[in-house]
LOBA-471751 format. One line per field, with one value per residue (C-alpha): residue number from 1; residue in one letter; x, z, y. Coordinates in steps of 0.001 Angstrom, whole numbers. Example, Ala and Ser with C-alpha at 12.3 -4.5 7.8 and 13.67 -1.06 7.14 Angstrom:
BEGIN
k [1; 2]
r [A; S]
east [12300; 13670]
up [7800; 7140]
north [-4500; -1060]
This chain:
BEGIN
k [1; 2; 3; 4; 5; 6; 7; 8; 9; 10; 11; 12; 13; 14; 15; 16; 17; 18; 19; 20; 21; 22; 23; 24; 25; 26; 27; 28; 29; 30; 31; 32; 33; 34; 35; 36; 37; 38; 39; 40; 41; 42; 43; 44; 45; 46; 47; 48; 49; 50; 51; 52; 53; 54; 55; 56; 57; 58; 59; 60; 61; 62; 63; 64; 65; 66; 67; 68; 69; 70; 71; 72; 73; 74; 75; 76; 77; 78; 79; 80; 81; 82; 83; 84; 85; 86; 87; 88; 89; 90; 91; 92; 93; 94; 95; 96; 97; 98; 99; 100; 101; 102; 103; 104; 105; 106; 107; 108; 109; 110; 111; 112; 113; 114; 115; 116; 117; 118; 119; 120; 121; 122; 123; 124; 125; 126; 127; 128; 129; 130; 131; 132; 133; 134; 135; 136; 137; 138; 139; 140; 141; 142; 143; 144; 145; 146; 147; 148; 149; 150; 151; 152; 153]
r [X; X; X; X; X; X; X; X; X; X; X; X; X; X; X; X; X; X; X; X; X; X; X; X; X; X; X; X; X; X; X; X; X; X; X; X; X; X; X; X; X; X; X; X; X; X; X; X; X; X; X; X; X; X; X; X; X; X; X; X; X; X; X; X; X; X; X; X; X; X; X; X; X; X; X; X; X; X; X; X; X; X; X; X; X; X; X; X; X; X; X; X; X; X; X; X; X; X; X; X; X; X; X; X; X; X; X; X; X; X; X; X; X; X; X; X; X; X; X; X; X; X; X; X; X; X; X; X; X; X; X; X; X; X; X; X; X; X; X; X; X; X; X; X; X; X; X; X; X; X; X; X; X]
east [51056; 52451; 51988; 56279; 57572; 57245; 60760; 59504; 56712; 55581; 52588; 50707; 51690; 48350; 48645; 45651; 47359; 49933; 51801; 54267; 56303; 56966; 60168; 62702; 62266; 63103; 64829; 65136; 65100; 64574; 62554; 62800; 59868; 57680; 54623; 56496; 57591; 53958; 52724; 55507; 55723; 59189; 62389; 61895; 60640; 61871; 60182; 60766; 59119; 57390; 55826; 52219; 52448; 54573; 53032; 49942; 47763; 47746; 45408; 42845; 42990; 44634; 42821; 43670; 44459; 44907; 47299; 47876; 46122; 48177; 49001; 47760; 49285; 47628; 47497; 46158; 43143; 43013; 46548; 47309; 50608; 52251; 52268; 52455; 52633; 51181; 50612; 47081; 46521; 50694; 52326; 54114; 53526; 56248; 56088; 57470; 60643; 59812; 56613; 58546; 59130; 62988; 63652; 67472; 67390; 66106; 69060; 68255; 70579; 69497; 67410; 64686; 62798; 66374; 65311; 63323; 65593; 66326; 69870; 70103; 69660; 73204; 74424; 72201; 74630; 77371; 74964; 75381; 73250; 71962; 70194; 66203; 67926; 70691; 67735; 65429; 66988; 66362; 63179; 61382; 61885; 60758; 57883; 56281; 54333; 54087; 50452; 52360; 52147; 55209; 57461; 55697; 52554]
up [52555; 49538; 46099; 45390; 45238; 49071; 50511; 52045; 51882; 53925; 54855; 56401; 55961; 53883; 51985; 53629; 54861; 53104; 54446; 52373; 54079; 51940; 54962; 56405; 59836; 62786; 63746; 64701; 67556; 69752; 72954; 75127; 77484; 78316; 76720; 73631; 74084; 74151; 71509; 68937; 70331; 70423; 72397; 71857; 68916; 66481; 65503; 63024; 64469; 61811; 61954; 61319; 58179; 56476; 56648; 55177; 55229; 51194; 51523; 54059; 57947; 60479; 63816; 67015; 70673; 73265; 75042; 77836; 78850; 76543; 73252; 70791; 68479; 64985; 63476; 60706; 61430; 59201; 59249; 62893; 61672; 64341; 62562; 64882; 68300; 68698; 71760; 71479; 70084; 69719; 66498; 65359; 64829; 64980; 62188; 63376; 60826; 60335; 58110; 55859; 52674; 53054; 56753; 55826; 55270; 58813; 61606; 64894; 66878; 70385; 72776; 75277; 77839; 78863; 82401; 80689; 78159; 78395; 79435; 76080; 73525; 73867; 72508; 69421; 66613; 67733; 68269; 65437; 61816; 59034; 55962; 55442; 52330; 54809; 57489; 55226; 52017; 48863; 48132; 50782; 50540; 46738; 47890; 49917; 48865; 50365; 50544; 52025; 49912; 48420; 49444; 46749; 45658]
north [64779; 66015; 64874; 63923; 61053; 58893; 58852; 55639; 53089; 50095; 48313; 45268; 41395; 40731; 44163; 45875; 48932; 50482; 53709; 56182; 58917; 62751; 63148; 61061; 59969; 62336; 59326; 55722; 53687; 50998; 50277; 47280; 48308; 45720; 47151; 47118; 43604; 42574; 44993; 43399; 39862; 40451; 41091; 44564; 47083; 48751; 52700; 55353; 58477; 60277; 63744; 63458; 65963; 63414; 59870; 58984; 56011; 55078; 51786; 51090; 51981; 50049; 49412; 50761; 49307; 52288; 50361; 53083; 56428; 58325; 56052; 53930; 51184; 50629; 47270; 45288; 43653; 41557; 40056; 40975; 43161; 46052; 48862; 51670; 53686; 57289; 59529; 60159; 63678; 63929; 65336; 62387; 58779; 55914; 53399; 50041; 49175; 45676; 46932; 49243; 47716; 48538; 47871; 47905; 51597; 52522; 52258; 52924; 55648; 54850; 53097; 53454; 51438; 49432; 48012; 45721; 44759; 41347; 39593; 38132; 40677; 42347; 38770; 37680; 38560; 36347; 33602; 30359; 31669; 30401; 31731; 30605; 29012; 26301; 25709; 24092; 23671; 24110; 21381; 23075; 26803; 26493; 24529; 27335; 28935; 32794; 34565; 37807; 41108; 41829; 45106; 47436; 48091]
């Protein structure tokens, strides 16, 4: 990677891995397969694909599961974060959104792995919110105390 300024930087929940991208992504999606379901412990997950020539590890080295016979995922080991899926050998790697430090500038443009997505998922954003702020109010939230790293070195 080159020596500018990252375009984008992310890492781990504890702060053990940190990542930085010289590129944008070659783009941004979602997939609802059911490997990825596991792999995120979520409805689905959320990838920028990255070529290899433009992401760098920048702190420690995440750990890797080979989850099939032709990818791996990388992950914290330490704090048990999702940080990745790569075809084993492939050019590119795809850094999961929810461990960049500004998730909000990565929107995904299409999606992949839909027979598994689940019934539910089309409806979320009309379903009842509330901010972190209304569901526990305000004694509580200041009384937490967070032990995740921060969105910037």
């Amino acid at each position: 990677m080159t020596a500018t300024k990252p375009v984008l930087t992310g890492g781990c929940q504890c702060g053990a891995i940190r990542f930085a991208l010289s590129a944008p992504p070659l783009k941004v999606s979602i997939c609802h397969c059911r490997m990825c379901q596991k792999a995120s412990g979520s409805p689905f997950a959320s990838f920028a694909e990255i070529e290899n020539a433009d992401f760098a590890w920048t702190r420690g080295k995440p750990s890797a599961f080979r989850s099939s016979s032709i990818a791996e995922r990388d992950f914290c080991s330490s704090c048990g974060t999702p940080l990745s899926f790569r075809r084993i050998d492939g050019p590119k790697i795809e850094i999961m959104i929810g461990a960049f430090d500004r998730p909000d500038r990565l929107v995904p443009t299409r999606q992949y792995g839909t027979e598994s997505r689940l019934g539910w998922v089309v409806a979320i954003s009309n379903l009842p919110s509330q901010t972190t702020l209304q569901n526990y109010g305000p004694e509580k939230v200041n009384s937490i105390v967070s032990r995740q790293h921060p969105d910037h070195d």
